[in-house]
matplotlib code that plots the C-alpha trace (Angstrom):
import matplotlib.pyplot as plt

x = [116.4, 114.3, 113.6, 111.6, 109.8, 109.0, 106.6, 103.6, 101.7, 98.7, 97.6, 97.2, 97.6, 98.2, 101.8, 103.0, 101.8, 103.3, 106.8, 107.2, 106.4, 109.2, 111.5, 111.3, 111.7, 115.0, 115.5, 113.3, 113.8, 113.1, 110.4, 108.6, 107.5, 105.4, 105.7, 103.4, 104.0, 102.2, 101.8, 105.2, 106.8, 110.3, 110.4, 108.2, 110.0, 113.2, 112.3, 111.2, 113.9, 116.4, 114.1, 114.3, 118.0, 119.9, 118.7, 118.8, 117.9, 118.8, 121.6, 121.0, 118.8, 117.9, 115.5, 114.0, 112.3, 110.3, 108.8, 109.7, 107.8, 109.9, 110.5, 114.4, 113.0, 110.2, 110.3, 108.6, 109.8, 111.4, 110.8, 109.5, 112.6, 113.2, 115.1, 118.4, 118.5, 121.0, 122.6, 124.1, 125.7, 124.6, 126.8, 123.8, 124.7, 121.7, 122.0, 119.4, 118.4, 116.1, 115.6, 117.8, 114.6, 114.0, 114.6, 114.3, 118.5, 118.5, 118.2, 120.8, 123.2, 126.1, 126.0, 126.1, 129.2, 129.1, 126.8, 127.1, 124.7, 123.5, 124.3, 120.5, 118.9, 116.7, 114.0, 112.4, 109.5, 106.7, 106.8, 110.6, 110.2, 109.0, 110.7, 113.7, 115.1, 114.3, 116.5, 119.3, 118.4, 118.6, 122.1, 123.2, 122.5, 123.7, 127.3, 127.5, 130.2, 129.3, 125.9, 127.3, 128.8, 130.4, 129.9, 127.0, 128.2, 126.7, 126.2, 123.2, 121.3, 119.6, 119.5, 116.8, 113.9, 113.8, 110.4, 108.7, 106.3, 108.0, 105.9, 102.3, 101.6, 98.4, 97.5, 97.6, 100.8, 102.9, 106.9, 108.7, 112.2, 112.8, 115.7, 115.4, 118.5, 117.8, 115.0, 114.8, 111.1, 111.2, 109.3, 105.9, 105.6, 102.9, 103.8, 102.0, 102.2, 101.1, 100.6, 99.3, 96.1, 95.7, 97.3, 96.6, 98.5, 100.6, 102.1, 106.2, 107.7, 110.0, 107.3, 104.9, 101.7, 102.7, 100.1, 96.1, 94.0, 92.5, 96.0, 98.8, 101.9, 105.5, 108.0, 110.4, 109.3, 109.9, 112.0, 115.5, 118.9, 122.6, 125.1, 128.6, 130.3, 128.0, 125.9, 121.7, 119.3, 116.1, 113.4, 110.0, 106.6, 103.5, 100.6, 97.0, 96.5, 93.3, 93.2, 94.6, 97.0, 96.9, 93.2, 93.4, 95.7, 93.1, 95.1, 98.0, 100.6, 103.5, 106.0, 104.5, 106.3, 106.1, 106.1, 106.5, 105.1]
y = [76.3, 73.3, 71.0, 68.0, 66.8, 62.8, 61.4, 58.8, 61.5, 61.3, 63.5, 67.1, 65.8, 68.7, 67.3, 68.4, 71.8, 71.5, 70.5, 72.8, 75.4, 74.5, 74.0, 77.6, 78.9, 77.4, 77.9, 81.1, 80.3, 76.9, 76.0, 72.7, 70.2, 67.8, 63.8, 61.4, 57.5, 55.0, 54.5, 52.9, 52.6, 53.1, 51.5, 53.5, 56.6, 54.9, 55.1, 58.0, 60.1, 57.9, 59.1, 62.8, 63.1, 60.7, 62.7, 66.5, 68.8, 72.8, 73.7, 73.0, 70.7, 68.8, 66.1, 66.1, 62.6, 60.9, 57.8, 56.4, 53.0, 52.4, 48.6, 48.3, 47.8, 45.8, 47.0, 49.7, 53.2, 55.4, 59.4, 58.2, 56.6, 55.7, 55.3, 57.9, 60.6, 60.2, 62.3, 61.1, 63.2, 62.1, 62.7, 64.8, 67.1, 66.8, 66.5, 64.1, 64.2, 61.5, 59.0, 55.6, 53.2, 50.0, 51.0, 54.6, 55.0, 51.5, 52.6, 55.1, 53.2, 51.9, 55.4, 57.7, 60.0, 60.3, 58.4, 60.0, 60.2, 63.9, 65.3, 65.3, 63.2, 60.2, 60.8, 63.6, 64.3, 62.2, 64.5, 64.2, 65.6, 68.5, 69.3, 67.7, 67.3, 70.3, 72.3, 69.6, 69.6, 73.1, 73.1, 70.6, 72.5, 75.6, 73.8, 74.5, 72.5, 69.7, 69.5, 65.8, 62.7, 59.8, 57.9, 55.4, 52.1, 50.8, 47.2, 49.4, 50.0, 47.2, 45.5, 46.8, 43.5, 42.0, 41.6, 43.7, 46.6, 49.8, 52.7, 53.0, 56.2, 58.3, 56.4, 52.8, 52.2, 49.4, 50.8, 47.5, 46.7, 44.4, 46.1, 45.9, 44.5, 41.5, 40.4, 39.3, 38.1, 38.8, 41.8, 40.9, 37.7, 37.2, 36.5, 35.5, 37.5, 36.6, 39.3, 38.1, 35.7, 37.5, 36.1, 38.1, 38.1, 41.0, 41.9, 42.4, 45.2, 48.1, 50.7, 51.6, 52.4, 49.3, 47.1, 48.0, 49.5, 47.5, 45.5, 44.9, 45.5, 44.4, 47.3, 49.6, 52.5, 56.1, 55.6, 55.3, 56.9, 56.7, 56.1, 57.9, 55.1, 55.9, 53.0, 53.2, 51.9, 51.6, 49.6, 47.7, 48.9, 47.1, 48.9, 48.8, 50.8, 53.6, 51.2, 50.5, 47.5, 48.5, 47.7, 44.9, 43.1, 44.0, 46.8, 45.1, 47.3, 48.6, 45.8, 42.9, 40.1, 40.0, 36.5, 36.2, 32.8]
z = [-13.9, -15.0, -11.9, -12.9, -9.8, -9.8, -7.0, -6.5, -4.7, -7.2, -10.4, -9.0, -5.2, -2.7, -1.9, -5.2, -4.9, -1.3, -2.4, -5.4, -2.8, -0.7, -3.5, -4.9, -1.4, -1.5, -5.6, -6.5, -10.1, -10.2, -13.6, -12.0, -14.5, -12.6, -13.3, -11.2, -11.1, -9.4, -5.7, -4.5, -7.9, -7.4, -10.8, -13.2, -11.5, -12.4, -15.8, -15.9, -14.5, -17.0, -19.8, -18.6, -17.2, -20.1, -23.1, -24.2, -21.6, -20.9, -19.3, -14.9, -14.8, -12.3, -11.5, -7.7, -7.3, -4.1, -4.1, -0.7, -0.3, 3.0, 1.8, 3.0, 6.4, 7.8, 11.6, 13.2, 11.8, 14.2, 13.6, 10.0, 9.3, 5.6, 2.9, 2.4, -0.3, -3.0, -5.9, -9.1, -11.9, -15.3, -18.4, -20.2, -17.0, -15.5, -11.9, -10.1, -6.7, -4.8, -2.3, -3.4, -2.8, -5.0, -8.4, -8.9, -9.4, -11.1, -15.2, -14.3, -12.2, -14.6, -17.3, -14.1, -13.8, -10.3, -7.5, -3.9, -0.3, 0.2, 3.5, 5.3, 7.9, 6.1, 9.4, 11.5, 9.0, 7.8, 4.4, 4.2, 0.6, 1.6, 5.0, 4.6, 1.4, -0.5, 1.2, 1.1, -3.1, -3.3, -1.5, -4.1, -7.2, -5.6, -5.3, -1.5, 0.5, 2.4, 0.6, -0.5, 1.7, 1.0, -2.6, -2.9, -4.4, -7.6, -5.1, -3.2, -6.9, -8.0, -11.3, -13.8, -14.0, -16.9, -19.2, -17.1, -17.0, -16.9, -17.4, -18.1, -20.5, -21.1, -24.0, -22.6, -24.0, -22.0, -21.8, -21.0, -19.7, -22.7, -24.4, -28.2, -29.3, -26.9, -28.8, -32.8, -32.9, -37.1, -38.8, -38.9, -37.4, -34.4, -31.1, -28.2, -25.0, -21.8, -19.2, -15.8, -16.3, -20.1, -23.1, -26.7, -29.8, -31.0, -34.4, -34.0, -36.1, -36.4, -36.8, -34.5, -36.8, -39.1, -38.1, -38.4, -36.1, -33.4, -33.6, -30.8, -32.0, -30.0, -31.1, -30.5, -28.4, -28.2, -25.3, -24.8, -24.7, -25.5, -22.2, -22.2, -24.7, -27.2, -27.0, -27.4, -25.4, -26.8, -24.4, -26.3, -26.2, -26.5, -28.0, -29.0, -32.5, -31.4, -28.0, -24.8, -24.2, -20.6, -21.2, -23.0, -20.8, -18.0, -16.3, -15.3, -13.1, -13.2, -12.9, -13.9, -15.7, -19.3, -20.9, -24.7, -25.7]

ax = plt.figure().add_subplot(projection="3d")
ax.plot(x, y, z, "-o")
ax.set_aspect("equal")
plt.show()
């Protein structure tokens, strides 16, 4: 069983080891593939779980996500109190499981099959990912009854951001949440794009090694999917050919507004 395991705990942090520990206790043949994001980015794990769960995948997977900023509430945590963990049914098949905080269901929201609260206590554990929800995740893909509750309503997931900065890849490459078909900028043409306090030119095209090395090109990425009516998503990319764009917008974060001049 393939369980991809999504969480801001840090490149080769302990608490992965830790929860992919906890999660073959419960699923002895669970095959962990390890994805970090960002500290508190609900939305670059949002991506990334839509990148994973809405395309091909083997048969049973599931995708085991945690980044838990505790943003939905300002007051004093009781019992580290935080935000509850959902399920949702993709129509891949793929069966996701994580804590519904900021965007981390949002890319998913409107294609997903089935959207419901798992049945587990959202406090008790500072490390809820590992001594909480495991258990409840491994209940869910085993089919148990009562692992589930009642449905979660689209109105609780917000709205993707526009022009922002999704994802942030090993090669500097800046995933955006600018849908392609939104945006006709004309093969070729330069554009202008301002990305905090830097503004650089990049190259628009169709192809993502048609402009010259040392260039930034606007384009269509490699990510993306097709929903259950058939339609494709397909989500821009800004790149530096044999460079960073990350760099060369001076390491902007995930999330930041994206304005095309």
């Amino acid at each position: 069983m393939l369980v991809h395991i999504i969480a801001d705990y840090g490149q080769g942090d302990l608490a992965f080891a830790e929860v992919v520990q906890r999660i073959k206790l419960y699923l002895p043949d669970a095959e962990p593939i390890l994805t970090p994001v960002p500290a508190f980015s609900t939305l670059a794990a949002g991506f990334c779980v839509a990148q994973l769960g809405l395309n091909n995948s083997p048969a049973g997977t599931i995708i085991y996500h945690n980044v838990a900023p505790r943003f939905d509430d300002e007051q004093a945590r009781v019992s580290n109190a935080g935000e509850r963990l959902a399920f949702a049914l993709l129509p891949t098949g793929v069966r996701v499981i994580g804590v519904n905080a900021g965007h981390t269901f949002s890319f998913m929201r409107d294609t997903a099959s089935e959207l419901r609260w798992a049945a587990v206590e959202a406090q008790g554990s500072q490390f809820r990912s590992r001594d909480l929800f495991p258990q409840a995740a491994a209940a869910i893909a085993l089919g148990l009854p009562d692992a589930l509750t009642e449905k979660l309503s689209p109105s609780d997931i917000p709205d993707v951001p526009p022009n922002c900065i999704a994802y942030i890849d090993g090669y500097g490459n800046l995933k955006t949440t600018i849908q392609h078909k939104s945006i006709n900028l004309g093969e070729g043409n330069t554009v202008r794009v301002q990305i905090g306090d830097t503004k650089l030119d990049a190259i628009a095209t169709d192809g993502s090694f048609a402009v010259k090395p040392g260039q930034i090109a606007l384009a269509p990425g490699s990510s993306g999917w097709i929903n259950a009516q058939g339609k494709q998503t397909r989500w821009m990319e800004l790149f530096l050919r044999s460079g960073s764009a990350w760099e060369s917008f001076a390491r902007p974060s995930v999330g930041t507004y994206i304005n095309i001049l």
